[in-house]
C-alpha angles and dihedrals in degrees: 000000000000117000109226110201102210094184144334124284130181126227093258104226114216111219119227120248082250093042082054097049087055105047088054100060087068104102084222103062117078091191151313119255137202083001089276106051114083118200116214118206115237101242084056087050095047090042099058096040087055092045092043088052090041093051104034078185115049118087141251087232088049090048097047084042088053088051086056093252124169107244088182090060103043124061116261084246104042092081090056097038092055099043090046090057094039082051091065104044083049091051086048116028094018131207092326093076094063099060094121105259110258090092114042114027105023114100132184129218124281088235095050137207104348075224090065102054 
């Protein structure tokens, strides 16, 4: 049988309890999901585009070191990986993408609050 690769994936690396309670502790991190999935909180992303565009020279590693990241914890790709992709949504959508999301793409229900019938 012939294997078809249909697109890239990445080995999805599942973070300790320990590995978690110290990410957290980073100012710049809302919250883990799923105990692999960090979420970044916008003012980090638009920070590190800006200083990446600031600063041509200056690594994704450099930039993720300066935020008081733990490079132990995270993958030696996973900086590059994330402000690449934070890069492009900057260049398309601009600074206004990264507003953190509790503005602009959070909804509530039509019926409301149950609080609130």
């Amino acid at each position: 049988m012939k294997k078809i690769k249909t697109s890239v994936t990445y080995p999805q690396r599942i973070f300790t309890e320990s590995e978690i309670e110290k990410l957290l502790k980073n100012k710049n991190i809302l919250g883990i999901r799923y105990q692999r999935e960090i979420i970044y909180s916008g003012i980090f992303k638009l920070w590190a585009v800006q200083e990446k565009m600031k600063y041509p020279n200056k690594s994704a590693r450099q930039i993720f070191e300066e935020a008081d990241f733990d490079m132990d914890i995270l993958d030696e790709k996973t900086p590059q990986r994330r402000l690449n992709a934070w890069v492009k949504k900057y260049n398309k959508f601009g600074a206004e993408y990264f507003q953190d999301l509790a503005n602009k793409y959070y909804y509530t229900s039509l019926m409301g609050d149950e609080n609130d019938r």
